[in-house]
C-alpha positions in Angstrom: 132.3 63.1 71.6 128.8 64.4 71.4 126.4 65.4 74.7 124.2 62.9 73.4 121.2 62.1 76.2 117.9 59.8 75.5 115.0 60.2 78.1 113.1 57.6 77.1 112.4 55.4 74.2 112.7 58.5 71.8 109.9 57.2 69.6 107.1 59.7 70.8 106.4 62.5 68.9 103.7 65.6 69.1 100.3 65.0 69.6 99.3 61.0 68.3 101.8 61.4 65.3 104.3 58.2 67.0 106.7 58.1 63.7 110.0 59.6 64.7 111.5 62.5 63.5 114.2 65.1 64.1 114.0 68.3 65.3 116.3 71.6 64.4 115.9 74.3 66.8 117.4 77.1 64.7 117.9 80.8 64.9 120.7 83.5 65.4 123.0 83.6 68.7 121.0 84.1 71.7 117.6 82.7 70.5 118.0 80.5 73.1 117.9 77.4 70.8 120.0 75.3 73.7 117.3 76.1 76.3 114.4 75.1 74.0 116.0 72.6 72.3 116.5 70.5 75.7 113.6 71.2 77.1 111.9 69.6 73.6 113.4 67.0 73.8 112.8 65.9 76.7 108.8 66.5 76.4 109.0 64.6 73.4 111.2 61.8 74.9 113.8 62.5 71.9 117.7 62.0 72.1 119.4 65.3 71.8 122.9 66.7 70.7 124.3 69.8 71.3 124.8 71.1 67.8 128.2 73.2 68.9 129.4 70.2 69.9 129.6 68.6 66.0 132.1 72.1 65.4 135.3 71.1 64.3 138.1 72.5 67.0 139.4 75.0 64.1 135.5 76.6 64.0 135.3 76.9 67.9 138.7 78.8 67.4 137.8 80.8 65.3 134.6 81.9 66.4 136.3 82.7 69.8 138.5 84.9 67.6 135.6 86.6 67.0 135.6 85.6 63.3 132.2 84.5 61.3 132.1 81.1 59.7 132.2 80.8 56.1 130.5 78.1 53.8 133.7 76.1 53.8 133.8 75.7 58.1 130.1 75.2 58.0 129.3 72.4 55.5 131.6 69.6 57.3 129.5 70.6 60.8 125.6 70.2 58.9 127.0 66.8 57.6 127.8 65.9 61.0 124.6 66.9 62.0 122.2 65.4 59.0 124.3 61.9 59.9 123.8 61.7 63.8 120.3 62.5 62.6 120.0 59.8 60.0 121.3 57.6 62.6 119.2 58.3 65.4 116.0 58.3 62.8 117.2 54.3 61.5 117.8 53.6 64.8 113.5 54.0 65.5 114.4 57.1 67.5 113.1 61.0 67.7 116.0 63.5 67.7 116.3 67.1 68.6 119.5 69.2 67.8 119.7 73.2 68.1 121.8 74.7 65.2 121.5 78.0 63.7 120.7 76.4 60.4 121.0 80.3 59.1 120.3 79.0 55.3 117.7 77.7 52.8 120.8 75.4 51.2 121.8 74.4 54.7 118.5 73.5 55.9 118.0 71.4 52.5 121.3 69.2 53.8 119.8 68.6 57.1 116.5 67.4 56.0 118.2 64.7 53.8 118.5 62.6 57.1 114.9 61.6 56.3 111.6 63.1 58.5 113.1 67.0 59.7 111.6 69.7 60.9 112.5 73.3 61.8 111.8 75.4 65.1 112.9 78.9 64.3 113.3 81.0 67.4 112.9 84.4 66.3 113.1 87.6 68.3 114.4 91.6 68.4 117.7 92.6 67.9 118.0 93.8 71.5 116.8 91.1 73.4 119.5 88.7 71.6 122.3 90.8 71.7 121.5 91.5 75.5 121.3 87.5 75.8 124.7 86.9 74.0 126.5 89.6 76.2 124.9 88.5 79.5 126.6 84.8 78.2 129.7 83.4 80.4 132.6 81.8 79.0 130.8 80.9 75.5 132.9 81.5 71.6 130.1 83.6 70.0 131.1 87.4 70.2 127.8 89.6 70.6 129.8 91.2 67.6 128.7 88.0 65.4 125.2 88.6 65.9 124.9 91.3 63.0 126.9 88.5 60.7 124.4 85.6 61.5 121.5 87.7 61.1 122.6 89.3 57.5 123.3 85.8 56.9 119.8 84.3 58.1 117.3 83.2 55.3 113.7 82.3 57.1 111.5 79.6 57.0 109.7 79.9 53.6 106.3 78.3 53.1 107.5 74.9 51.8 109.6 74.6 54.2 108.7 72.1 57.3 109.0 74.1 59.7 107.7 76.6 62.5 108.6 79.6 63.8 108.1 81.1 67.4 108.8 84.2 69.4 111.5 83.8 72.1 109.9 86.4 74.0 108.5 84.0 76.9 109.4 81.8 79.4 111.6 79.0 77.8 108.6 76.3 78.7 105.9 78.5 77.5 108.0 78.5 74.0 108.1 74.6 74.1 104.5 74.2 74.5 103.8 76.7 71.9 106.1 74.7 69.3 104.7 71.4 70.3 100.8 73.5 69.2 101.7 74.7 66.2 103.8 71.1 64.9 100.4 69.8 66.1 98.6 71.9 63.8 101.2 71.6 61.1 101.0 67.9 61.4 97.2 68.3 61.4 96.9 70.4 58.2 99.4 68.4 56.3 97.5 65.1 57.0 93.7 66.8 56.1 95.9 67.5 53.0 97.1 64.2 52.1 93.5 62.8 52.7 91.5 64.8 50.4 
């Protein structure tokens, strides 16, 4: 059911940090989370699952209707996510999924499946309407856009998470995520040790 690739033993993460952990590429429509999220995942050596594909028939229909998702479509889709995650992180492996993870609360479900953090893709309103327009045969309306991004809550502080411009080429963003998880991952230790 899922697009669901390895590329190698998944067990490799950022910079000498070798535990596994999952990845959520989030942000609005036409961040480019797909792109980035692929591209991470293989770098790391992660499995990786479209997040669009864990949508329920019913949501893909109705987003192609042009209709936002309310809390009731999206809560069955983040399970479905959190527990391909879970299994993927028992299983020994690194995992990297883009979802648009718009919410604090939904963000708090996804990090339940154990060691998660967050890549949010952020950039102007222009550049990712212009993206979601220039896209072929997708179910997000550029219409949607204004709906996601009234409904986006960013990364706070305690959150685990990064967030990156999607201004640049799609492999200049990955090695910029990989740097600051590295420095994340850095800081967080220095803090444990002291």
């Amino acid at each position: 059911m899922f697009s669901t690739q390895t590329t190698t033993d998944g067990t490799s993460g950022s910079g000498t940090d070798r535990r596994p952990r999952a990845i959520v590429v989030m942000g609005v429509a036409g961040s480019g989370k797909t792109t980035v999220a692929a591209l991470l995942a293989g770098r790391l050596g992660a499995s990786f699952a479209e997040g669009d594909d864990f949508h329920s028939p019913a949501n893909v229909a109705k987003m192609a209707a042009g209709h936002a998702l309310d809390d009731d479509d999206r809560w069955p889709w983040l399970r479905g996510i959190r527990d391909w995650f879970a299994a993927e992180l028992g299983e020994g492996r690194s995992a990297v999924v883009p979802c648009s993870a718009l919410r604090r609360s939904y963000r708090d479900l996804l990090e339940s499946a154990g060691d998660v953090r967050f890549v949010h893709l952020t950039g102007s309103y222009d550049l990712l309407r212009e993206r979601i327009q220039g896209r072929a045969g997708h179910f997000m309306k550029p219409e949607m856009l204004d709906s996601q991004l009234a409904t986006l809550e960013p990364l706070a502080d305690d959150e685990p998470g990064v967030a990156v411009d999607v201004g640049p080429r799609p492999d200049q963003i990955v090695d910029e995520v990989l740097r600051l998880l590295d420095e994340r991952a850095t800081s967080a230790t220095e803090t444990e040790d002291r």
